[in-house]
N, C-alpha and C positions, 0 to 999 in steps of 0.2 A: 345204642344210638337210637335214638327214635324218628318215629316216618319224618316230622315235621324236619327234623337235622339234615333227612336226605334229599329235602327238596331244595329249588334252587333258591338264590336270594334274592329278596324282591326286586333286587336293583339287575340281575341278572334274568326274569320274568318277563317272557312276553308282553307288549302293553296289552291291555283291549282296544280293539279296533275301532274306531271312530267312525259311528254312524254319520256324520259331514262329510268326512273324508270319503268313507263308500261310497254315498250319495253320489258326492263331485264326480267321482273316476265312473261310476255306472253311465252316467249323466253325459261325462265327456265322451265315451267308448260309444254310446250309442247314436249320440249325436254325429260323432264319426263314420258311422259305418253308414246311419241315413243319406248324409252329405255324397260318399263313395256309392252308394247304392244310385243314388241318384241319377249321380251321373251315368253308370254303366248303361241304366235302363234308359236315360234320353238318346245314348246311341242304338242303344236296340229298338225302342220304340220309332225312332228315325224313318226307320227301313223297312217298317208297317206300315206307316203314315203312306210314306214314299210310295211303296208297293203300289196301296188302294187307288191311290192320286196322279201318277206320274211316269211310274216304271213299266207300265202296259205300254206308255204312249212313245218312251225312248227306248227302251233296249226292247222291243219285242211289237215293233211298231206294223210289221208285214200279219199279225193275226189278227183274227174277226174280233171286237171289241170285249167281246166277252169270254174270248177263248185265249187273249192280248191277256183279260185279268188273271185269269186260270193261272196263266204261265208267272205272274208276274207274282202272285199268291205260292205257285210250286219255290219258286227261290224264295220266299219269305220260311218258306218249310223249313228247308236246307238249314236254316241256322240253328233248327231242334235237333236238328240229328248230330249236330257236332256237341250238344251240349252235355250229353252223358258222359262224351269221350275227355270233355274239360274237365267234367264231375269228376270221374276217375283218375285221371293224369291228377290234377291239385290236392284231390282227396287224398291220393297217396304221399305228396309232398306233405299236406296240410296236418296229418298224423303223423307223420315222422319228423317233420323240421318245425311246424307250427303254423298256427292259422296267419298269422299278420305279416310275414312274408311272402305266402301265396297272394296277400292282397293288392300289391304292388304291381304284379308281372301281369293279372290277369287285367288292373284296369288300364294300362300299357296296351296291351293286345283289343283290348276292346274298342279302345281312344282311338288308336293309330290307323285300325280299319274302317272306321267310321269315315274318320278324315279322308281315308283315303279311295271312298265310295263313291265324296266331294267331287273327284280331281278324275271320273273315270268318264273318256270317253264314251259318246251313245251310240248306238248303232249305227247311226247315219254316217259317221267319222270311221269303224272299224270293221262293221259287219259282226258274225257271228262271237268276235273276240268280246265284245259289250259285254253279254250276257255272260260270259264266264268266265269274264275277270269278276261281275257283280257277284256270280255264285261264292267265287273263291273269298272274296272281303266278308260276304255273310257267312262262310263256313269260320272263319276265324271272330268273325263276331259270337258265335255261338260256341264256340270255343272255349274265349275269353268269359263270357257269363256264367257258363257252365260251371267254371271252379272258384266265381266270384261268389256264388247264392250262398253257399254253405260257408267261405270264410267269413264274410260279414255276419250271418244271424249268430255263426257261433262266437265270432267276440261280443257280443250284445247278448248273448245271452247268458254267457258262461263270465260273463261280468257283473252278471244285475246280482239282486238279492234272490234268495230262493223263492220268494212269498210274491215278486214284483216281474219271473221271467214271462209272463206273457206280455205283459205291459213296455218293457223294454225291448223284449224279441219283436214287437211290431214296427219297433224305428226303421230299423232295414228296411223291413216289407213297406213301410213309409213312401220308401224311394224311389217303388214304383209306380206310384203315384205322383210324387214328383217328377219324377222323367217322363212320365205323360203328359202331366201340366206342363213341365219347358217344354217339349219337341211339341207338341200340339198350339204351346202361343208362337213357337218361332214360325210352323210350319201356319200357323192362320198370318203370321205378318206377311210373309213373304208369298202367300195363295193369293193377296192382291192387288198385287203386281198384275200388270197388262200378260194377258196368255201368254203370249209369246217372249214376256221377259223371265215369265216363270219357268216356261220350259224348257227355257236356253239358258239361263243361272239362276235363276232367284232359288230352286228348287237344292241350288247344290250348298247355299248359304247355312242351314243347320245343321251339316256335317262337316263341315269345314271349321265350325265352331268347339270341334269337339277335343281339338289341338289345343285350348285354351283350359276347359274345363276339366283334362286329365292333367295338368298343371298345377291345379286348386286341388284335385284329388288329393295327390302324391303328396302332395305339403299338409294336407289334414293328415292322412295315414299316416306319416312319421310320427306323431306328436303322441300317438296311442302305443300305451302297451301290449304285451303278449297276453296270451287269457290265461290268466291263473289256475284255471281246472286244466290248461294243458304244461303249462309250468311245473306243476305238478308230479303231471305222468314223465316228462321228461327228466325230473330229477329223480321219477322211483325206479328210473331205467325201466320202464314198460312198454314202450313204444311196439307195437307193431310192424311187423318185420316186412308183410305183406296184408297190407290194411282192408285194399280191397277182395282180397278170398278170404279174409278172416272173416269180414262183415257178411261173405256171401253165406259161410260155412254157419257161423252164429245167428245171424239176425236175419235171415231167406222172408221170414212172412213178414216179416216189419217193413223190409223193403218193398214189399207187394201191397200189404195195405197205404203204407206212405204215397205209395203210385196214385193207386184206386181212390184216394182221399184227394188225389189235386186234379183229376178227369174234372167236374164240373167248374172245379176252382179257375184252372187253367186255360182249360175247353173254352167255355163260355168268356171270359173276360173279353177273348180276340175276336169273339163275335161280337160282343156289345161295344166294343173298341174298334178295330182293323176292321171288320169286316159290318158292320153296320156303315161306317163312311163308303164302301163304296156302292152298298144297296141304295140308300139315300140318295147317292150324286150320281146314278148310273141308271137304276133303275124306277127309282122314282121321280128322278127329276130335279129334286131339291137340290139347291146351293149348295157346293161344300161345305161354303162357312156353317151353315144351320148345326151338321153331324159335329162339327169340329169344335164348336160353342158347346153342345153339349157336354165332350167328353172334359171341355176346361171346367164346368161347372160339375161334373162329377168328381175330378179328379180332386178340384179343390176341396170340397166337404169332404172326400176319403183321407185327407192327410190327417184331420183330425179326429174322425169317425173312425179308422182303423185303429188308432192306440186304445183306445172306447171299448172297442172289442176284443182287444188284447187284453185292458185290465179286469173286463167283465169274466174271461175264459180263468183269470187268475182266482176266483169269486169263488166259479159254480163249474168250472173244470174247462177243459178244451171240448171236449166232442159235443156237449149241448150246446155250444157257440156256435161250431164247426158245420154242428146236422143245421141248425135252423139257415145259415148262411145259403148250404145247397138247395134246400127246400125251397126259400124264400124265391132263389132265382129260377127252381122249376113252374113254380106258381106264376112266376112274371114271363113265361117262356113265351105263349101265345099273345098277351096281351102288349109285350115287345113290339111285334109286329106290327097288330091293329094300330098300337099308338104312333109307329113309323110314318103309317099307311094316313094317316089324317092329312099329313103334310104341313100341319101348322108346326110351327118353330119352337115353340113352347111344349106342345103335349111330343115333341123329339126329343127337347132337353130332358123332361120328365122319365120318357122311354129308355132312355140313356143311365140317365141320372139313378133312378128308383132300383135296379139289379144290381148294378157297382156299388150302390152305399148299402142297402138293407140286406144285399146278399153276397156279393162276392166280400167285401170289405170284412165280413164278420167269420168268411174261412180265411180269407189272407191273413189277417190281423195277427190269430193266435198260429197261424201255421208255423212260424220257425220255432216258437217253443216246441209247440206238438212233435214236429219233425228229431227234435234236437234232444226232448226228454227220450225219444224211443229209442235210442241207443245208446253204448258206452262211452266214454271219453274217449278211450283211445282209440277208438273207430269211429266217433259222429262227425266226422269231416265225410269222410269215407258213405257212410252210412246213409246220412241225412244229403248230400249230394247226388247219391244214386238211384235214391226214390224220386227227389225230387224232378231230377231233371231226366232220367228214363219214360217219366210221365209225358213229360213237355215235348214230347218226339211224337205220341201219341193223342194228345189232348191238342194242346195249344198250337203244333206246330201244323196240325193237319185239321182243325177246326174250319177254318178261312177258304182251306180248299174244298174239303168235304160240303160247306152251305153253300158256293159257289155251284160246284156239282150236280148239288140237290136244285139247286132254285134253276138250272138249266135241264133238269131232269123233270119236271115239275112247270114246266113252263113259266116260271116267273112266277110260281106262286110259293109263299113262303111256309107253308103248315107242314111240308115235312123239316124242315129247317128245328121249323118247336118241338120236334118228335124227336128229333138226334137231340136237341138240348136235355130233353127230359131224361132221353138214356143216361147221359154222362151225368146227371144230377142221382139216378138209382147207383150208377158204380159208386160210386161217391159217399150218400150214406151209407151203403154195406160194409163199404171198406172201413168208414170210420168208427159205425158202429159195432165192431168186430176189432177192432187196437183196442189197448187198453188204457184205462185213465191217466192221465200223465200229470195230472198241474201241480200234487203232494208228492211226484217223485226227485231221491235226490241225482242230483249229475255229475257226483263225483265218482272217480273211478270203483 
């Protein structure tokens, strides 16, 4: 019998796959997770906004005004440190049962505490219970996000093409960009309103919306499939028994660099974000609106400046995308400030604007590929979850508070502020320059 006799018959032969058709499903899956990303980060970012603006003056209204924000920046912390604990719990689901079922439950958890941040009594009404029912809503916020990051970049990424996952892996990262633009225009509509009607509801108006928009979530996410690369392992019986000591036992420095690579990423965002709004409206003087225009005009150009940089890291690799991004924003550390300090509206927006597109945009962008090529399949739920959000406990969640700190340490002055920036900009490229190449690597098991 010859080979040709033992092969199959062409009518029984795989077709070949249809470059449209992958197209579509890449297209649709990423579009997906954008949309869900979205949303999750309009409710986290909510509670930033909130914090800088609002939550000094209700739940924590008996402190000195700047000791009022301190407090109001420590609960904004509080929701980094639940989010390893989400990474882990989902990671572990998200390797064993699949990524697009974790996606469901966490944007649930994330939706329903938002809303329910809306509807909380302030101090004047309950006394000390204020504040820690708010802690308890933001610990479940961070929670919820914690196991959201890693299922969405891994259906977008573990969907796209080999040659195209930085380019697709930045839809997600998209999202938070997006949920900065929504929470930042609902939170400028409702900023002017008469003081007093803001502080009495208008304030509680974009989280109350978020009842609506994990609605819109839920009904996108059905409509997408499971990711193929974990299809996969679950039909080679590989799954992971215990995903997070596996990941700890196999991949230990990948998880350390993954951290070390999102210190400036993460760090700085929430300063040039959260905590620039309330330098501006507090300490300088300036209008909220001025800080809050800015970040809508940054947030815009990043929606489409981030993919930019996701398909350029597909080109020329992730880490020379990744190092210039951190760079770009150590160089802009000082001149942040100066440009704060002019007071004009314009060289704010610039201030704002110029660090989020030229630098953070360009490590965000490629980050969920980066994250996602460093580990195996049946651990990068796991994996890519634990660096990422172990970071965000140290970087982003204590950014806010640490400059607050420093500029009360400092008498109001901000140059140690650009010193701590600079630091998290050195971790940052050491780490990444120390991972290894990832944009020709493959991600199947």
């Amino acid at each position: 019998m010859t080979v040709a006799a033992l092969a199959d018959p062409p009518s029984l032969a795989s077709p070949p796959p249809d470059p449209r058709r992958e197209f579509r499903r890449s297209v649709k899956v990423a579009l997906a997770s954008l949309i869900g990303t979205s949303i999750e980060w309009y409710d986290f970012f909510l509670y930033g906004t909130a914090a800088a603006l609002v939550f000094n003056k209700l739940f924590f209204p008996t402190f000195d005004p700047l000791v009022g924000t301190i407090a109001a920046f420590a609960t904004f912390a509080v929701g980094f440190i639940a989010r390893p604990i989400g990474g882990v719990v989902f990671g572990h689901y998200g390797d064993r049962i699949g990524r697009k079922n974790m996606l469901y439950v966490t944007l649930l958890i994330m939706g329903l505490a938002t809303a329910v941040i809306g509807l909380l009594p302030t101090y004047a009404a309950i006394g000390v219970w204020s504040p820690v029912l708010l802690v308890a809503m933001r610990l479940a916020q961070g929670f919820g996000l914690g196991g959201e990051w890693g299922g969405a970049v891994l259906m977008a990424v573990e969907h796209a093409p080999a040659n195209r996952r930085g380019f697709y892996g930045s839809w997600p990262q998209v999202g938070a960009y997006v949920g900065l633009l929504l929470s930042t225009l609902v939170f400028r509509a409702v900023s002017r309103l008469a003081e007093g009607d803001f502080l009495a509801w208008g304030w509680r108006v974009p989280f109350l919306l978020s009842f609506l928009l994990v609605l819109v979530g839920l009904y996108i996410r059905m409509q997408i499939a499971e990711s193929p690369v974990f299809a996969r392992v679950k039909e080679a019986k590989v799954e992971a028994r215990m995903p997070i000591v596996e990941v700890l036992r196999r991949h230990p420095r990948n998880i350390l660099l993954a951290m070390g690579a999102r210190f400036a990423e993460n760090g700085l965002f929430y300063l040039f974000t959260t905590f620039a709004l309330t330098y501006a409206s507090t300490q300088l003087g300036v209008d909220r609106g001025v800080a809050l225009n800015g970040l809508l005009i940054a947030s815009a150009i990043n929606i489409f400046v981030a993919p930019a940089w996701g398909a350029l890291s597909d080109r020329i690799g992730r880490r020379p995308v990744y190092i210039w991004g951190a760079v770009a924003c150590g160089l802009l550390a000082f001149p942040f400030f100066w440009m704060l300090g002019t007071r004009s509206p314009v060289i704010i927006w610039a201030a704002i604007a110029l660090p989020l597109v030229l630098g953070h945009a360009a490590m965000y962008g490629p980050q969920a590929s980066f994250f996602s090529e460093l580990f195996s399949a049946r651990l990068r739920y796991s994996g890519a979850s634990l660096g990422y959000q172990l970071a965000s406990v140290f970087a982003g969640g204590l950014s806010p508070l640490v400059a607050t700190g420093l500029l009360a340490w400092s008498g109001g002055k901000p140059w140690g502020i650009a010193v701590y920036m600079i630091a998290l900009v050195v971790v940052t490229v050491i780490s990444v320059a120390l991972s290894a190449e990832t944009h020709r690597s493959a991600i199947e098991e």
